[in-house]
C-alpha positions in Angstrom: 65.2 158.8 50.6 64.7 156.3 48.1 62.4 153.4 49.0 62.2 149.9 46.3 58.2 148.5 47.1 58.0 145.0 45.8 54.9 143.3 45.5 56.3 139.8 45.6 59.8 139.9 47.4 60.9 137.0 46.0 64.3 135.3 44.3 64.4 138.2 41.5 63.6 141.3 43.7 65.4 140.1 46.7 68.5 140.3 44.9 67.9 144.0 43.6 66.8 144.6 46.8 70.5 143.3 48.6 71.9 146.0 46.4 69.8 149.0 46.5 69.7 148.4 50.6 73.8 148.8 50.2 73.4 151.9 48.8 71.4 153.4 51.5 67.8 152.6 50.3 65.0 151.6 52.1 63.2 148.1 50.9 59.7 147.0 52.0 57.4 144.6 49.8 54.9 141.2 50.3 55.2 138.0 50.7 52.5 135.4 51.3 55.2 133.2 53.3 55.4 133.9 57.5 59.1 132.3 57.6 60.0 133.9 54.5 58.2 137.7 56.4 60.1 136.5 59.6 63.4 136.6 57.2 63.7 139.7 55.5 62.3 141.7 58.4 65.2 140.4 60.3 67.5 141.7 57.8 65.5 145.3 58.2 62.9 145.2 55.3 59.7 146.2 56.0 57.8 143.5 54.7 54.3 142.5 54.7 51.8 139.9 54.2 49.2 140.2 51.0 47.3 137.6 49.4 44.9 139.8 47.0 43.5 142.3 49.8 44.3 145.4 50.4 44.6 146.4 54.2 45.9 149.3 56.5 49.1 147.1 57.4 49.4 147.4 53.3 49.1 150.8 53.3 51.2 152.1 56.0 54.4 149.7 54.3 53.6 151.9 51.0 54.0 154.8 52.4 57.0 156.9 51.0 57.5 154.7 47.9 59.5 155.9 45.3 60.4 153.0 43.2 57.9 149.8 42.9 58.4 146.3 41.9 55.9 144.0 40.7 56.8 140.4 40.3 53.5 138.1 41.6 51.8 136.6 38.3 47.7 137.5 37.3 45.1 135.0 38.4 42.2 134.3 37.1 40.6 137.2 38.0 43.2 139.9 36.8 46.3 141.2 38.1 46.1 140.9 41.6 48.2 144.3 42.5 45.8 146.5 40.0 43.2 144.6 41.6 43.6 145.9 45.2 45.7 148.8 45.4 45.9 150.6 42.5 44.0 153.8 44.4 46.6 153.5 46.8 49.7 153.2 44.4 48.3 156.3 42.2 48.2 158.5 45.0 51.4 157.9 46.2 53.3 161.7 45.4 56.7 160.2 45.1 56.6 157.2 42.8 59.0 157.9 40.2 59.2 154.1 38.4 57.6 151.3 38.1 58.7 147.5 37.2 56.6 144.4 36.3 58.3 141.3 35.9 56.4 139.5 33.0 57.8 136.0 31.0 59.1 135.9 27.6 56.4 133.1 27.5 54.1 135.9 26.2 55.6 135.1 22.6 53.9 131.5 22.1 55.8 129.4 19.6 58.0 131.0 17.1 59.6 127.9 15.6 62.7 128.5 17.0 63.2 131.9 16.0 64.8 135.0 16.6 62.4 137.2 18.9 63.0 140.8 19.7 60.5 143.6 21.2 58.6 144.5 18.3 57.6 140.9 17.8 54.2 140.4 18.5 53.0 138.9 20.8 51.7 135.2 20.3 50.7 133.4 23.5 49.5 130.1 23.5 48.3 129.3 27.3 45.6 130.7 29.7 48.9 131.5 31.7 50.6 133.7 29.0 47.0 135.3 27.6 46.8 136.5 31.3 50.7 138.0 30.9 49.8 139.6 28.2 46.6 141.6 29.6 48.4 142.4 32.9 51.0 144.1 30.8 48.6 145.8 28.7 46.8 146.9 31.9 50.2 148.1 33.6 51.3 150.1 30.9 47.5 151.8 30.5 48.0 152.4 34.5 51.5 154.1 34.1 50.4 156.6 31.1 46.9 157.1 33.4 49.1 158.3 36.6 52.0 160.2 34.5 54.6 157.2 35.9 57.1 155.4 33.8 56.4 151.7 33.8 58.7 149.2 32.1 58.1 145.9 31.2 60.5 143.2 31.6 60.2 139.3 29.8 62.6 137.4 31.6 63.7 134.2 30.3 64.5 130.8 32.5 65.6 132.4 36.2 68.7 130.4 37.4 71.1 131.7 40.3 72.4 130.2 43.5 69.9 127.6 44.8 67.9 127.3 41.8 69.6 125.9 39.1 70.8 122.5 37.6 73.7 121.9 39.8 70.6 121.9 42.8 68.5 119.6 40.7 71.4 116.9 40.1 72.1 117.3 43.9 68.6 116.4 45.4 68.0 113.8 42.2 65.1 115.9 40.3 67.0 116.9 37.1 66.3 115.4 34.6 68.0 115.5 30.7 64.5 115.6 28.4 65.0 115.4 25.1 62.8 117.5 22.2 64.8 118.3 18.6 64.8 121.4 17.6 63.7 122.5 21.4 65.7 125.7 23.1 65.6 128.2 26.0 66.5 131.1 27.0 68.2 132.0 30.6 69.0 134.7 32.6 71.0 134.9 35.5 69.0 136.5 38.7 72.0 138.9 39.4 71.9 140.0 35.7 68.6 140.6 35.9 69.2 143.1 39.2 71.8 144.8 36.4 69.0 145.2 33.7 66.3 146.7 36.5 69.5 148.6 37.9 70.1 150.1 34.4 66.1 151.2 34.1 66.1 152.7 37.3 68.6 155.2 36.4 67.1 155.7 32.9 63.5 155.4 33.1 61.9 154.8 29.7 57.6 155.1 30.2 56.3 152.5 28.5 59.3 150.4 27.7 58.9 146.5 27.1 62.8 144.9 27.6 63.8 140.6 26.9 65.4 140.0 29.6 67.9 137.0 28.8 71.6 135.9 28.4 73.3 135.4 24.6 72.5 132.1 24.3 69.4 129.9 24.0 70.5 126.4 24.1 68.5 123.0 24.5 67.8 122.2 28.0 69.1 118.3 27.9 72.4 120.5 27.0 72.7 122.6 30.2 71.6 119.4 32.2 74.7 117.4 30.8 77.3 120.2 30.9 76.2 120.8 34.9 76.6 117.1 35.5 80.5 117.1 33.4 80.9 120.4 35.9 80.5 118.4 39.2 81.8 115.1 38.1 78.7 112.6 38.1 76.7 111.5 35.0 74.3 112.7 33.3 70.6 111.6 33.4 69.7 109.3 31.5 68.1 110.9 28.2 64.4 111.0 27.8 62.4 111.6 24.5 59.8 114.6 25.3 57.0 111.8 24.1 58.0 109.8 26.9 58.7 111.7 29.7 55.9 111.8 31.9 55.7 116.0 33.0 53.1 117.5 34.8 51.0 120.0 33.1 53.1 123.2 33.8 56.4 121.4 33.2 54.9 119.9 29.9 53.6 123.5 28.8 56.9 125.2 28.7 57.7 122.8 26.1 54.9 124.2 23.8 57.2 126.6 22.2 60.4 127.1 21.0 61.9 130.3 20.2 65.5 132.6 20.8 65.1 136.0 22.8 67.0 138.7 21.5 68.6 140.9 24.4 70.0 143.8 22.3 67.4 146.7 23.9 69.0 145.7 27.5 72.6 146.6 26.3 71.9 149.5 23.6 68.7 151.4 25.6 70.2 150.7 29.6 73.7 149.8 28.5 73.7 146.4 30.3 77.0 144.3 30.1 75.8 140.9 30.8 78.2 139.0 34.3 76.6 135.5 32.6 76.4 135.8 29.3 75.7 132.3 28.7 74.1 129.3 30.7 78.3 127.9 30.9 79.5 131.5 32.1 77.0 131.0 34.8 77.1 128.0 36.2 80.8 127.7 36.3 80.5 131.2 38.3 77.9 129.3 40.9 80.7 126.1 41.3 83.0 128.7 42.1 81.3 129.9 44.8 80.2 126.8 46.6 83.6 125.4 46.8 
């Protein structure tokens, strides 16, 4: 029996999760959230709570792991998983593969750029330095315990309940303006494809971009979801003026264009949304 661990059942592995469950798997995994616990263990996951220690109630929801998922981000003081159960998750005798969701923001500024998998990595914030070690310290783990892990940089997660249309909707989008300024995106059910695809061909040690075809300003995909439901735009905001909190303001430090070629030639991913309009014309669909 095939069992999907995820440390950090969130938007990303949830959605995995839906489909492996479908096809007769098992799905257990943390949250730090008791409504969001309540949830998925009425659906039949066996999920748990962890906030950094390890514990029997941790343990036992391990047990019989095959496949593990790692999605919640390092602290301060290290990757949190590594941190607490890595004694646990080596001696587990039928893990087979391993996942850790990491950020393309690992790349720093590239001017706008082209960036593939070979490019080195550049980061440029005490958030993406700490990406960049908890990789390096997952991939270390993997070739120490003789199990493939993969690494996968998504770009900007969208999907139903998380994207512009929701921000125009409650009032929070907003169009900010920086020349020269792009994104990537990925769409959270082509990301299940991509993990999907490694799952069936583990590669040890493989680093994957994660991200759709086409990087494109943000103000951009603000005003085409707006023309998309029928209401203006925002008003447009120069980046210099727009007043951003610190984390909103730091994912404008950087500018660069992911290159998803590995996903398609290495796991032979077809993209559903290959672009930010393929997507968000697919999520109007289904809320009429």
């Amino acid at each position: 029996m095939n069992r999907l661990f995820s440390f950090g059942l969130g938007f990303s592995a949830e959605v995995l999760s839906a489909r492996l469950a479908a096809q007769g798997w098992e799905i257990a995994g943390t949250s730090r959230d008791a409504a969001n616990i309540e949830r998925l263990t009425a659906i039949g996951y066996g999920v748990v709570r962890f906030t950094g220690a390890f514990s029997d109630e941790l343990a036992r929801a391990l047990h019989g792991t095959t496949h593990l998922l790692h999605s919640i981000p390092p602290g301060t003081d290290g990757d949190p998983v590594l941190n607490a159960a890595s004694e646990a998750i080596a001696a587990l005798p039928a893990l087979q593969w391993t996942g850790y969701l990491s950020t393309v923001g690992v790349y720093g500024d590239q001017k706008g750029a082209w960036v593939d998998e070979e490019t080195p990595v550049a980061p440029n914030s005490e958030r993406t330095h700490a990406r960049v070690t908890a990789e390096t310290a997952w991939l270390a783990f993997g070739t120490e315990i003789g199990v493939p892990v993969q690494i996968f940089r998504l770009a900007g997660i969208y999907g139903p309940g998380r994207s512009a249309f929701d921000k125009l909707k409650d009032g929070t989008a907003r169009r900010i303006v920086k020349p020269g300024q792009v994104f990537s995106r990925i769409h959270v059910e082509d990301i299940a494809s991509v993990l999907e695809g490694s799952i069936a061909q583990p590669h040890a040690g493989a680093i994957y971009n994660v991200a759709d075809d086409e990087p494109a300003p943000p103000d951009e995909v603000i005003a085409h979801a707006a023309e998309l439901l029928g209401v203006p735009p925002p008003p447009a905001v120069p980046f210099e003026e727009a007043d951003l909190p610190p984390m909103a303001r730091s994912f404008y430090q950087g500018t660069r264009r992911i290159g998803n070629k590995r996903i398609k030639s290495e796991l032979g991913v077809s993209l559903r949304y290959p672009t930010y309009r393929d997507g968000l014309a697919a999520l109007l669909d289904a809320q009429r």
